[in-house]
CHARMM internal coordinates of N, CA and C (Angstrom, degrees):
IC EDIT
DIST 1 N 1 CA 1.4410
DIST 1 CA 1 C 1.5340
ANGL 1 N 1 CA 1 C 107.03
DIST 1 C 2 N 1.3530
ANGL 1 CA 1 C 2 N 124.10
DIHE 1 N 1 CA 1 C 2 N 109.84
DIST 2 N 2 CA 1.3153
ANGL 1 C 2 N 2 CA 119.14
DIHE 1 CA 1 C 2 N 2 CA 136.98
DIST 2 CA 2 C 1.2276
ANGL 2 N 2 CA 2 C 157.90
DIHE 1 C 2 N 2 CA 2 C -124.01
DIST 2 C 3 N 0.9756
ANGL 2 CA 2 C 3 N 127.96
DIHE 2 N 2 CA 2 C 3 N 170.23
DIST 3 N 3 CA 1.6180
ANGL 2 C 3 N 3 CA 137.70
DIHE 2 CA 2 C 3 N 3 CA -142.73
DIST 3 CA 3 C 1.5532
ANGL 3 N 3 CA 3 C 109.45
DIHE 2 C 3 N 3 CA 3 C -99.37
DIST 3 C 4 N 1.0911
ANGL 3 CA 3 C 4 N 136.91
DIHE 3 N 3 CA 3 C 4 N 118.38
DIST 4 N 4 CA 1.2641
ANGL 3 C 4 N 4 CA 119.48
DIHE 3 CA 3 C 4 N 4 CA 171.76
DIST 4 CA 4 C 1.9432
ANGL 4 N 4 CA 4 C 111.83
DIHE 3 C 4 N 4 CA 4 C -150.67
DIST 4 C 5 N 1.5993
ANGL 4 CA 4 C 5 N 105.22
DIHE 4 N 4 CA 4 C 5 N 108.04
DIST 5 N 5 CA 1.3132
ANGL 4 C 5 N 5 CA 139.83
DIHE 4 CA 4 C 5 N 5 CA -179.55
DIST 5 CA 5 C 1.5087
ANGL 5 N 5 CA 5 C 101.66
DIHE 4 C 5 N 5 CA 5 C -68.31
DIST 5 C 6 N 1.4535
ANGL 5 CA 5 C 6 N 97.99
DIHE 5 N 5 CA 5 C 6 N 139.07
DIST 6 N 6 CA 1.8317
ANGL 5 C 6 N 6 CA 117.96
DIHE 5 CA 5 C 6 N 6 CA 179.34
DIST 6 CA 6 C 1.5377
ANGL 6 N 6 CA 6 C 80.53
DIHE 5 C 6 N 6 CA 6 C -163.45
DIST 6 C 7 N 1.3873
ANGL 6 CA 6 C 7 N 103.19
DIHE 6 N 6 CA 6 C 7 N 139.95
DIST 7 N 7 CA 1.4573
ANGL 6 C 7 N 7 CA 110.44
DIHE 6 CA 6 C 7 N 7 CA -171.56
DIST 7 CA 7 C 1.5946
ANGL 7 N 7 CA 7 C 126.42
DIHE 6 C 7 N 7 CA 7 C 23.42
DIST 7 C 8 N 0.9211
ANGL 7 CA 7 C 8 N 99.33
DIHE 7 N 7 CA 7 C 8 N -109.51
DIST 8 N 8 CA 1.0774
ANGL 7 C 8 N 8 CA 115.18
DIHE 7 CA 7 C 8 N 8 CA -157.77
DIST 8 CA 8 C 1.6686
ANGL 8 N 8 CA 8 C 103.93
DIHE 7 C 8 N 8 CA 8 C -107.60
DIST 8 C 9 N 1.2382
ANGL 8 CA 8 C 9 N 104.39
DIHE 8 N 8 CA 8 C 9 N -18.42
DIST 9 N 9 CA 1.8883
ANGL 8 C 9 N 9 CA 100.85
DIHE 8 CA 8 C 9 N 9 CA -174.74
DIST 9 CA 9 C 1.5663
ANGL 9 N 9 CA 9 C 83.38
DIHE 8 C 9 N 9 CA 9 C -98.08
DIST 9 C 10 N 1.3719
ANGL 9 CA 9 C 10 N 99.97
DIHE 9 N 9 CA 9 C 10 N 170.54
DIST 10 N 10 CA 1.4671
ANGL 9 C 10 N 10 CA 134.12
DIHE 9 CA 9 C 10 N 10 CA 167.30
DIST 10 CA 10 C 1.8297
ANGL 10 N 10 CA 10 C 122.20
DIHE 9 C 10 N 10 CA 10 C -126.09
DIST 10 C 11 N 1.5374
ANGL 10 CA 10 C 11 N 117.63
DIHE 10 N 10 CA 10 C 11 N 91.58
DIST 11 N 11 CA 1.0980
ANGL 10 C 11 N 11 CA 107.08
DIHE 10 CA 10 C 11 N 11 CA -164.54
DIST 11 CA 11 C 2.0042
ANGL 11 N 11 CA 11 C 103.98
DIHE 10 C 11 N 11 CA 11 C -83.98
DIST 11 C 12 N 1.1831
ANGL 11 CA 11 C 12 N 108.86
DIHE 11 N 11 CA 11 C 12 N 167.39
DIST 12 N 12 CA 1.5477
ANGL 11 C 12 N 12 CA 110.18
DIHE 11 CA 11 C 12 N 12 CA -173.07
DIST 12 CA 12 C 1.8155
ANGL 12 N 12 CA 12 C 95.99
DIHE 11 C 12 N 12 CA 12 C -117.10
DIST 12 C 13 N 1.6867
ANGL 12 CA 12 C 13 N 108.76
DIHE 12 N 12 CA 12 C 13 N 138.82
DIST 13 N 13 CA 1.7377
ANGL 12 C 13 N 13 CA 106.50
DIHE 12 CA 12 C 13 N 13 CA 169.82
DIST 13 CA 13 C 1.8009
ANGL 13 N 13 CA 13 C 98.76
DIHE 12 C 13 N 13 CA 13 C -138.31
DIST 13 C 14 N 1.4377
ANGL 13 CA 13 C 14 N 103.62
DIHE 13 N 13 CA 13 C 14 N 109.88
DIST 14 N 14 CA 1.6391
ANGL 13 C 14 N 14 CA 111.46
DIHE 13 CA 13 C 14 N 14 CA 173.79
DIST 14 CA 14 C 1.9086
ANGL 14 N 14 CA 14 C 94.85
DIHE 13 C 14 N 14 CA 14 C -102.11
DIST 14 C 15 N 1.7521
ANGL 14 CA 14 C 15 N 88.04
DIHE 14 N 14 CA 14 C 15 N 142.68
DIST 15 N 15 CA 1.4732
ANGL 14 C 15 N 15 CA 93.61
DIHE 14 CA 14 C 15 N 15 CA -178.17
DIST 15 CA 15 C 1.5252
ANGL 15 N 15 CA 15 C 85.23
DIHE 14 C 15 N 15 CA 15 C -146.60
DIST 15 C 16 N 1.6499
ANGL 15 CA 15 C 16 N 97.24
DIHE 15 N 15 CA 15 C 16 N 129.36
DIST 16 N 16 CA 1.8253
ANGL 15 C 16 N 16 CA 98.68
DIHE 15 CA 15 C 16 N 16 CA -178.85
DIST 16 CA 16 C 1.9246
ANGL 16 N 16 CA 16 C 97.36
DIHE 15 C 16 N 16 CA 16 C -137.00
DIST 16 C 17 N 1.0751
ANGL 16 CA 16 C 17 N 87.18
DIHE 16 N 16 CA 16 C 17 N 118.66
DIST 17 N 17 CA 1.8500
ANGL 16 C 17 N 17 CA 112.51
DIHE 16 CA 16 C 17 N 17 CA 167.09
DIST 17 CA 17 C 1.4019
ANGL 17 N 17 CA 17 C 127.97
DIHE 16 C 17 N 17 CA 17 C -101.28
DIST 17 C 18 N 1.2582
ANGL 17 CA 17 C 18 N 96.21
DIHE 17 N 17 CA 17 C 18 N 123.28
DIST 18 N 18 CA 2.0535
ANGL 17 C 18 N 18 CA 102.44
DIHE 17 CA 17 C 18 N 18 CA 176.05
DIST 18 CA 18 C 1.2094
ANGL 18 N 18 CA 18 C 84.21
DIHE 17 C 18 N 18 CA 18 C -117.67
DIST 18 C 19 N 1.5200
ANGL 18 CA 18 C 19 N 95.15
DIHE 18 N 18 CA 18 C 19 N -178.57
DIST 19 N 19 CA 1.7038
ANGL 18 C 19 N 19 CA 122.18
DIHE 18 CA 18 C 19 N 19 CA 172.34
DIST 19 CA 19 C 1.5845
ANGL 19 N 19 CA 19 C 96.87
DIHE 18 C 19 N 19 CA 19 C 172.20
DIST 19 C 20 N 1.1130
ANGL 19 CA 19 C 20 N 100.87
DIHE 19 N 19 CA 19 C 20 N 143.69
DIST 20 N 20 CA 1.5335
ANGL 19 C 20 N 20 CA 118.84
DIHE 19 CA 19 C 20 N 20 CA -179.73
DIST 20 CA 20 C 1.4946
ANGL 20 N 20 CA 20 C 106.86
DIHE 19 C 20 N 20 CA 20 C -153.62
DIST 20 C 21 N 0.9866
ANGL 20 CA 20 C 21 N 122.89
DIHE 20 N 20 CA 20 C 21 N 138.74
DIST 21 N 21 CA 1.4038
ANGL 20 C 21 N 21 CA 145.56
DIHE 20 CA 20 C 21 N 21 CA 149.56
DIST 21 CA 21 C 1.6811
ANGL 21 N 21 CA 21 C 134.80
DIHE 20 C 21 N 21 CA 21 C -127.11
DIST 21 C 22 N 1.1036
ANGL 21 CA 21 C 22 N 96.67
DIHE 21 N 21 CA 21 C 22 N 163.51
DIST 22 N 22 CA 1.7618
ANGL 21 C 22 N 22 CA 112.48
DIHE 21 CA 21 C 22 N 22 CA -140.41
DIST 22 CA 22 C 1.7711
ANGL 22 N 22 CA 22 C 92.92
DIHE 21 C 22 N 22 CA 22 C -125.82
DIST 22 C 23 N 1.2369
ANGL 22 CA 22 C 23 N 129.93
DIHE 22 N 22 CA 22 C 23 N 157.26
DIST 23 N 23 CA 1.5826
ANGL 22 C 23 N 23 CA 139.36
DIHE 22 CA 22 C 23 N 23 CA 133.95
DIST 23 CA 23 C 1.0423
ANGL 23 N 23 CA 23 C 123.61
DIHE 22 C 23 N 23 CA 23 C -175.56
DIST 23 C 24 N 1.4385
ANGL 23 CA 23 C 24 N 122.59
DIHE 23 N 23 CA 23 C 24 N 168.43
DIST 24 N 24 CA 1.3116
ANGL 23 C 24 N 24 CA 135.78
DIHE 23 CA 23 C 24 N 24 CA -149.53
DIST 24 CA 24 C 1.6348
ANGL 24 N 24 CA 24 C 101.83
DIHE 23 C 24 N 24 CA 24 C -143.77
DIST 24 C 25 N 0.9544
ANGL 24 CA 24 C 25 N 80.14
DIHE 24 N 24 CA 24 C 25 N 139.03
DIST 25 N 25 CA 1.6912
ANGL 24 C 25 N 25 CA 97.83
DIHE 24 CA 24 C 25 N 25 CA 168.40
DIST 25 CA 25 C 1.6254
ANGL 25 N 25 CA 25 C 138.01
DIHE 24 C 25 N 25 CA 25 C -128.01
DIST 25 C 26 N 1.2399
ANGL 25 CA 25 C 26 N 112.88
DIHE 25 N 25 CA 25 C 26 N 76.35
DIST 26 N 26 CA 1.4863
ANGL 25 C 26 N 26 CA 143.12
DIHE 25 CA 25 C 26 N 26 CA -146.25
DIST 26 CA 26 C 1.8820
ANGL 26 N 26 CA 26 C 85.40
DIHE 25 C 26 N 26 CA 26 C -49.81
DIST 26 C 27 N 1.3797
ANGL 26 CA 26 C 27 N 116.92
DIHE 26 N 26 CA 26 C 27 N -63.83
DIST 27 N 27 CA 1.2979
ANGL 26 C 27 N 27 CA 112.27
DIHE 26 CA 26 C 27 N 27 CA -133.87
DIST 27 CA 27 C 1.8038
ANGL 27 N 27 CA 27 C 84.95
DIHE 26 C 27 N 27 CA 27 C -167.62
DIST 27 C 28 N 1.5430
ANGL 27 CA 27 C 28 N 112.05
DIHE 27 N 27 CA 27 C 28 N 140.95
DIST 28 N 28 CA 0.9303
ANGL 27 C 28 N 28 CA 125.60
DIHE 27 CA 27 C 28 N 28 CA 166.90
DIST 28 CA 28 C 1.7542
ANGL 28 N 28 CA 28 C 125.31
DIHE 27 C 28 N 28 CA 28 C 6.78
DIST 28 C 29 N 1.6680
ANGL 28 CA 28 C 29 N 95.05
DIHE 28 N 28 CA 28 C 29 N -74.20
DIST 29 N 29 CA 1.3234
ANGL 28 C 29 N 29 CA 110.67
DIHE 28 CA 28 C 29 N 29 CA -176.19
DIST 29 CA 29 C 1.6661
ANGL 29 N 29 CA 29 C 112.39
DIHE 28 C 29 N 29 CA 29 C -115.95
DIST 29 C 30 N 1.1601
ANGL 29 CA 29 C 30 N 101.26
DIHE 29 N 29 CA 29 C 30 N 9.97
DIST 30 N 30 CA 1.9100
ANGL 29 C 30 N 30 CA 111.12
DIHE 29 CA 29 C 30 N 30 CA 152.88
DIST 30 CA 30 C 1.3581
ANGL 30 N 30 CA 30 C 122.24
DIHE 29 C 30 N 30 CA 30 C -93.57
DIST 30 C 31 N 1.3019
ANGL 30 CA 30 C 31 N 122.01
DIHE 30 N 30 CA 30 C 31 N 130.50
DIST 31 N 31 CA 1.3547
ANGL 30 C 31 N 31 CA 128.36
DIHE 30 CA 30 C 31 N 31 CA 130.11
DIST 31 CA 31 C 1.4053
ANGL 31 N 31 CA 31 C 148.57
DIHE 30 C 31 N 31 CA 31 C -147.01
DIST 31 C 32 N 1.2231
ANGL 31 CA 31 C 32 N 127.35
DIHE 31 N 31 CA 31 C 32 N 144.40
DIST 32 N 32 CA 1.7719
ANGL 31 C 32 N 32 CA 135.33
DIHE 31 CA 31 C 32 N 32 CA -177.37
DIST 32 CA 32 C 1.6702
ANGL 32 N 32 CA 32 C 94.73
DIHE 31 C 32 N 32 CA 32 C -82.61
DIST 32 C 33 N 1.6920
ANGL 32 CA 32 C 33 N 98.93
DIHE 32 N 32 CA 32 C 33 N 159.78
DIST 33 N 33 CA 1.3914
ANGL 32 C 33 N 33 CA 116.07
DIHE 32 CA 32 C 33 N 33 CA 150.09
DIST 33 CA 33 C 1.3855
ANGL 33 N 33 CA 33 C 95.04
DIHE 32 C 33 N 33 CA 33 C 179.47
DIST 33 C 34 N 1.2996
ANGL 33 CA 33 C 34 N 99.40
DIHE 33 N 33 CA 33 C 34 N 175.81
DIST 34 N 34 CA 1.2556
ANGL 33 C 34 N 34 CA 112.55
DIHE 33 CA 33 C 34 N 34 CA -172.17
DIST 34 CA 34 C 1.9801
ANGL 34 N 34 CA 34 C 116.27
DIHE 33 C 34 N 34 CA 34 C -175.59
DIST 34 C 35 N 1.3499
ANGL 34 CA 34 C 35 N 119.39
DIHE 34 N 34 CA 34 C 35 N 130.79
DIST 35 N 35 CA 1.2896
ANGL 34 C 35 N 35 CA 138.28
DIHE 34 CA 34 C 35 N 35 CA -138.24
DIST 35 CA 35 C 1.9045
ANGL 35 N 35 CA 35 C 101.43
DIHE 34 C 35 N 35 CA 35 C -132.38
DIST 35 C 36 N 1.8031
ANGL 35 CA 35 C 36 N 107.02
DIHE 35 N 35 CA 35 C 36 N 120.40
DIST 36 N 36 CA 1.2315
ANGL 35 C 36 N 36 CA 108.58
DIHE 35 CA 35 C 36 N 36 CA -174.01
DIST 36 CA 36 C 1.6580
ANGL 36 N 36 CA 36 C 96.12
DIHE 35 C 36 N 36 CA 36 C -113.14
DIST 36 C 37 N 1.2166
ANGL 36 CA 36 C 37 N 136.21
DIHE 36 N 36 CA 36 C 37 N 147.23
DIST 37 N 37 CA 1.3430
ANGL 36 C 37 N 37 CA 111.71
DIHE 36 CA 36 C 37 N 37 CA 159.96
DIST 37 CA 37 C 1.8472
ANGL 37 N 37 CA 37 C 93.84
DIHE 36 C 37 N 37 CA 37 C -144.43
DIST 37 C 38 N 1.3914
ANGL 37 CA 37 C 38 N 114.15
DIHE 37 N 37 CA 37 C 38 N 137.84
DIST 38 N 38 CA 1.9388
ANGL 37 C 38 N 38 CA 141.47
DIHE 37 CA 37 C 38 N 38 CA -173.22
DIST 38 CA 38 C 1.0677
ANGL 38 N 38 CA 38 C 95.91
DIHE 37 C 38 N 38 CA 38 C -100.72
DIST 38 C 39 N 1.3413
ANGL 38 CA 38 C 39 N 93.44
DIHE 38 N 38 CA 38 C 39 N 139.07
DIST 39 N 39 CA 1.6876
ANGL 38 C 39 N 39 CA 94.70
DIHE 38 CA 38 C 39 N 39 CA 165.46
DIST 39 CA 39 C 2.0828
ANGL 39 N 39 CA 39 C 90.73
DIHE 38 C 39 N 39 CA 39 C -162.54
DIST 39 C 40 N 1.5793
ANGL 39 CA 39 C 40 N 82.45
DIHE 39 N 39 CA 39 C 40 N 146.17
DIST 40 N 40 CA 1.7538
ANGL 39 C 40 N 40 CA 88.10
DIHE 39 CA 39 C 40 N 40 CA -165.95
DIST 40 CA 40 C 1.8208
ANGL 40 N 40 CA 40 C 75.36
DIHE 39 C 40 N 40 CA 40 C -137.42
DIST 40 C 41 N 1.4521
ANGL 40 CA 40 C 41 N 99.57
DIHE 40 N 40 CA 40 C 41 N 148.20
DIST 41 N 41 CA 1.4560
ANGL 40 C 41 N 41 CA 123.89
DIHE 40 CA 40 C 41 N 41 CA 154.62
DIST 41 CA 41 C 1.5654
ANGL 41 N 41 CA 41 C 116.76
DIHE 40 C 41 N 41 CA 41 C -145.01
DIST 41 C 42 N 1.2986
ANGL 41 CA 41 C 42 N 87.74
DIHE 41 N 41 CA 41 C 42 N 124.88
DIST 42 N 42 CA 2.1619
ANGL 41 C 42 N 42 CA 94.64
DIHE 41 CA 41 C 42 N 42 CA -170.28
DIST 42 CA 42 C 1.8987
ANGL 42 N 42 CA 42 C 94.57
DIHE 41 C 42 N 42 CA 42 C -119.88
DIST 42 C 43 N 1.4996
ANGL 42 CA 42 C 43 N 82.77
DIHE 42 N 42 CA 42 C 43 N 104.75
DIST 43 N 43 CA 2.2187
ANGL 42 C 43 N 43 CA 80.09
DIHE 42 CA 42 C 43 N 43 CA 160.71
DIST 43 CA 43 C 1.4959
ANGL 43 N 43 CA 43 C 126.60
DIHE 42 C 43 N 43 CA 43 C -93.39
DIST 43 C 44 N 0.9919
ANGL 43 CA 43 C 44 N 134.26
DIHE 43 N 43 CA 43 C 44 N 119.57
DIST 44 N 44 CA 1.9686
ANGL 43 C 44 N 44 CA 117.63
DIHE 43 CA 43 C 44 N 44 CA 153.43
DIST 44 CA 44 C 1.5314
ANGL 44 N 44 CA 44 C 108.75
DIHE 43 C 44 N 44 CA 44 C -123.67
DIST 44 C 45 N 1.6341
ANGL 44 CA 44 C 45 N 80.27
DIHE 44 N 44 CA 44 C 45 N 135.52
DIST 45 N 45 CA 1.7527
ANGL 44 C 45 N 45 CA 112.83
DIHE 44 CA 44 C 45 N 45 CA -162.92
DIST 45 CA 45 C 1.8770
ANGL 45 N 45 CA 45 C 88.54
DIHE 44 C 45 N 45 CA 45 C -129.95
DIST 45 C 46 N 1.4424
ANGL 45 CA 45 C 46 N 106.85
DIHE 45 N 45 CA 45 C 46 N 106.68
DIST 46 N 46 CA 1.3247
ANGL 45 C 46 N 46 CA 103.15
DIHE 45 CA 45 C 46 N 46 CA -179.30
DIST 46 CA 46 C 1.4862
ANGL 46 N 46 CA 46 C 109.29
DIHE 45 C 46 N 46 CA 46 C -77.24
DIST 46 C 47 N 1.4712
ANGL 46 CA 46 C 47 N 124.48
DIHE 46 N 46 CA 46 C 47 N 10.11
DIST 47 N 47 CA 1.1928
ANGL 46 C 47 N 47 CA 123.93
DIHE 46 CA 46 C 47 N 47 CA 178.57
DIST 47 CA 47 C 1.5682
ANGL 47 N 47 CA 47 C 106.37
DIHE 46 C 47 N 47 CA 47 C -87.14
DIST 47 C 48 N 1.3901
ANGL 47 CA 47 C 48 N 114.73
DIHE 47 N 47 CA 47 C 48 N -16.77
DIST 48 N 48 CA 1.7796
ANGL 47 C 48 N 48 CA 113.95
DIHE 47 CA 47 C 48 N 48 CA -173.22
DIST 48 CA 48 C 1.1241
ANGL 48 N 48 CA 48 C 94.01
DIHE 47 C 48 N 48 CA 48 C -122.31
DIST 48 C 49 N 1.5685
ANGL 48 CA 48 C 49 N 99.28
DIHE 48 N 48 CA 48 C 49 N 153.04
DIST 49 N 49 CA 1.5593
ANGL 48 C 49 N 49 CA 129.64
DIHE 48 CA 48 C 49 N 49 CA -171.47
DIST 49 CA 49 C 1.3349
ANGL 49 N 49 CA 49 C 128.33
DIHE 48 C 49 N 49 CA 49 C -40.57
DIST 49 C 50 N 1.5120
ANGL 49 CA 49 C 50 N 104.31
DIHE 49 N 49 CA 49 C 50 N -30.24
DIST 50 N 50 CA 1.7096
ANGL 49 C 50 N 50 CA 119.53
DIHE 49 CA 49 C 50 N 50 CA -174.07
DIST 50 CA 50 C 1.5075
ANGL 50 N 50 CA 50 C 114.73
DIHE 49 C 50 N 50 CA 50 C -157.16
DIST 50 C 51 N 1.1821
ANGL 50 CA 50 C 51 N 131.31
DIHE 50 N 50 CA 50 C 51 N 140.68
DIST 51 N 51 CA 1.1900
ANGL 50 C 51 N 51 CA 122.42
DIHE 50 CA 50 C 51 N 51 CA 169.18
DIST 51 CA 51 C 1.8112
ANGL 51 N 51 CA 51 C 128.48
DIHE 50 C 51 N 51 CA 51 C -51.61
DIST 51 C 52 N 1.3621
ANGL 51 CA 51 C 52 N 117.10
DIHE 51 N 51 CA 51 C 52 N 157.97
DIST 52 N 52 CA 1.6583
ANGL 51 C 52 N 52 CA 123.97
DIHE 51 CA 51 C 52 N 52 CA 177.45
DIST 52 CA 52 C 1.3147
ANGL 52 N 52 CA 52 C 123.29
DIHE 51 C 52 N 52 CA 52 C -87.30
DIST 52 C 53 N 0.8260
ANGL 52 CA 52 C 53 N 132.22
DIHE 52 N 52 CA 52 C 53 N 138.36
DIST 53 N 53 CA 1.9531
ANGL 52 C 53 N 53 CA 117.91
DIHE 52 CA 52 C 53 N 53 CA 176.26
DIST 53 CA 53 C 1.4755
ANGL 53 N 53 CA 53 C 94.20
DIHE 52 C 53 N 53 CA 53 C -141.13
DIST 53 C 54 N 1.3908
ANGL 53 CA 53 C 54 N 131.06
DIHE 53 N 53 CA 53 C 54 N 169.81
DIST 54 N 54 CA 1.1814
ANGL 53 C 54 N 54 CA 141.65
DIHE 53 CA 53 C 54 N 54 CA -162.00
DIST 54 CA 54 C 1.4742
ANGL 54 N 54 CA 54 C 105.82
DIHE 53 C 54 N 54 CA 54 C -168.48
DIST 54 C 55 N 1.3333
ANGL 54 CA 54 C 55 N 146.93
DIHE 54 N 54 CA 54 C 55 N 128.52
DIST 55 N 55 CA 0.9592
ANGL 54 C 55 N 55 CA 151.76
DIHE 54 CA 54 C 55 N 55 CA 156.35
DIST 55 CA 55 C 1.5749
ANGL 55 N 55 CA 55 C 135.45
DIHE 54 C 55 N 55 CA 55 C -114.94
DIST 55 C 56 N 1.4571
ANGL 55 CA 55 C 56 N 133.72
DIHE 55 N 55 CA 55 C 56 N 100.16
DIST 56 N 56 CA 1.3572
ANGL 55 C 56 N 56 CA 120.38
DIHE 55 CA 55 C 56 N 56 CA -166.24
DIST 56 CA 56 C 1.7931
ANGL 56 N 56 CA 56 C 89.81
DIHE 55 C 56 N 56 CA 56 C -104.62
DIST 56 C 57 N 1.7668
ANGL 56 CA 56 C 57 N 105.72
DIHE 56 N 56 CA 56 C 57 N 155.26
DIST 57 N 57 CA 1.2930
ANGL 56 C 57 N 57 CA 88.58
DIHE 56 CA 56 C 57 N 57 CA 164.43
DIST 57 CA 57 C 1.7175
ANGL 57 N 57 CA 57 C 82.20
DIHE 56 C 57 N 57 CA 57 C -147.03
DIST 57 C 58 N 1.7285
ANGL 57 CA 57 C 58 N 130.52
DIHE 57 N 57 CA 57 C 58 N 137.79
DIST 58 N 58 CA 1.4072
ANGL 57 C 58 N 58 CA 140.11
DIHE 57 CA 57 C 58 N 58 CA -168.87
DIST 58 CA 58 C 1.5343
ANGL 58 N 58 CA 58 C 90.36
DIHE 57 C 58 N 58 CA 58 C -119.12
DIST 58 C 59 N 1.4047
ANGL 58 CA 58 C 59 N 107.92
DIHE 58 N 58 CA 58 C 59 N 130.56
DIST 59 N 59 CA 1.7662
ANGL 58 C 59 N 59 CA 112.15
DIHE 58 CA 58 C 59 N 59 CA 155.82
DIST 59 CA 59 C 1.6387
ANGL 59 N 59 CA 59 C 113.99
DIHE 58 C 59 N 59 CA 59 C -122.53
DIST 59 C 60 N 1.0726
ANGL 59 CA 59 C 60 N 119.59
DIHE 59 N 59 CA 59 C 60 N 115.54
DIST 60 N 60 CA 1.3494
ANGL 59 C 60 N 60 CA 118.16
DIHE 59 CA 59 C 60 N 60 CA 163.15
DIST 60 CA 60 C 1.5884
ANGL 60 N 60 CA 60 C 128.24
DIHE 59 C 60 N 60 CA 60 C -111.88
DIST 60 C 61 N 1.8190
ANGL 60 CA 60 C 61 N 119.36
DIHE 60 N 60 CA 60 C 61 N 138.88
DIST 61 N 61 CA 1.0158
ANGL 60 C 61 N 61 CA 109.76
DIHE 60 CA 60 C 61 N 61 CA -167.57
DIST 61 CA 61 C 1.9424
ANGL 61 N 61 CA 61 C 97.20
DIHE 60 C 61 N 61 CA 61 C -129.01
DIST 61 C 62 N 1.1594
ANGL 61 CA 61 C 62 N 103.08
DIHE 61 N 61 CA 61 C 62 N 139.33
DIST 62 N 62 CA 1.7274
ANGL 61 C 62 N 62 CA 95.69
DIHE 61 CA 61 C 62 N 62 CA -177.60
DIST 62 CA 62 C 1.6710
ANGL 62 N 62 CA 62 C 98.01
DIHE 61 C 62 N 62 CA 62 C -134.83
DIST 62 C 63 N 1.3839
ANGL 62 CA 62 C 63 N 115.75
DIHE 62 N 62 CA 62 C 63 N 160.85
DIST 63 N 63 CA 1.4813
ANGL 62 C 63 N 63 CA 126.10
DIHE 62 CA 62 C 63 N 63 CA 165.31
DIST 63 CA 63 C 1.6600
ANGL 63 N 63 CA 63 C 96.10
DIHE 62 C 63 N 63 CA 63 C -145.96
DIST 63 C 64 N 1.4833
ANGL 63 CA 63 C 64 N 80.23
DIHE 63 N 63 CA 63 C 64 N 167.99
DIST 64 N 64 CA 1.4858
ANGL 63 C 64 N 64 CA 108.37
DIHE 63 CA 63 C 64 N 64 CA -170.25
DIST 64 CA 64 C 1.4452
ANGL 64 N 64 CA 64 C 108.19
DIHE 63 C 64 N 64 CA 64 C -140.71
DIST 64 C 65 N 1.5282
ANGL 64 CA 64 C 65 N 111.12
DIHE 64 N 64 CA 64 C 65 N 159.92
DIST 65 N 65 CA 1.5042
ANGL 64 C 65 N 65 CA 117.42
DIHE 64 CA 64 C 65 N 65 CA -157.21
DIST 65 CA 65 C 1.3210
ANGL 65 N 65 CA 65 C 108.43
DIHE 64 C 65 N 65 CA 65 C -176.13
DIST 65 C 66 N 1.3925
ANGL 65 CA 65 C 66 N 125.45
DIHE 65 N 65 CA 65 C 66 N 104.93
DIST 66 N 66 CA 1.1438
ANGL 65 C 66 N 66 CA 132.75
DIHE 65 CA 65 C 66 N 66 CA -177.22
DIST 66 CA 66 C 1.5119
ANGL 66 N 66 CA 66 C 115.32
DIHE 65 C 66 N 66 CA 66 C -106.10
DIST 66 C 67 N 1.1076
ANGL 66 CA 66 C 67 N 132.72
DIHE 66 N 66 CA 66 C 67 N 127.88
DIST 67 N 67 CA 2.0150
ANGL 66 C 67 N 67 CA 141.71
DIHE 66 CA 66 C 67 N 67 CA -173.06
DIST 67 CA 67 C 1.3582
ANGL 67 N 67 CA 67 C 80.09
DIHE 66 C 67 N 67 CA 67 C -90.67
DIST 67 C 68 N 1.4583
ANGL 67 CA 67 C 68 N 101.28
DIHE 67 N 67 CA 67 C 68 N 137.55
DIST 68 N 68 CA 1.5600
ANGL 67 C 68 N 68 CA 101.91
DIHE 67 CA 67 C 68 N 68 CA 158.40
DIST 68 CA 68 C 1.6643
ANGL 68 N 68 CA 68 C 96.38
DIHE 67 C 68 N 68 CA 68 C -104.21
DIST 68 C 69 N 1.6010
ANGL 68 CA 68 C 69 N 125.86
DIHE 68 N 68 CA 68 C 69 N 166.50
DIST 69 N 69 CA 0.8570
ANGL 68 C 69 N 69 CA 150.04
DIHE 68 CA 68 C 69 N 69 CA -175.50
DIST 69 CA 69 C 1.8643
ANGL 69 N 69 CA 69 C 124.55
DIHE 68 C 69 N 69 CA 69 C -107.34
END
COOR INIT
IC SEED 1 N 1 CA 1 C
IC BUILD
């Protein structure tokens, strides 16, 4: 949470982040995984009309695969 003063108002900025990731490992020279990461930002500035909200949401998925020789 932070705070940030201009005169006389005091506006408020919360920013909250997860992330988690996951993997698997099938077999020697296999593997899955896969990677989520949240992210929320909420402003109120009683100087503007309405409050801010922000939402990111990232998914990543990767594999792997090795030939043996």
């Amino acid at each position: 949470m932070d705070r940030y003063r201009v005169g006389a108002n005091t506006s408020l900025r919360q920013t909250r982040v997860t992330s988690t990731e996951l993997g698997w490992r099938f077999a020697k020279n296999l593997s899955l995984g896969g990677r989520i990461g949240l992210e929320r930002l909420d402003t109120r500035d009683p100087s503007a009309t309405r409050d801010f909200g922000e939402t990111k949401n990232e998914y990543q998925l990767s594999m792997r695969s090795r030939l043996r020789r």
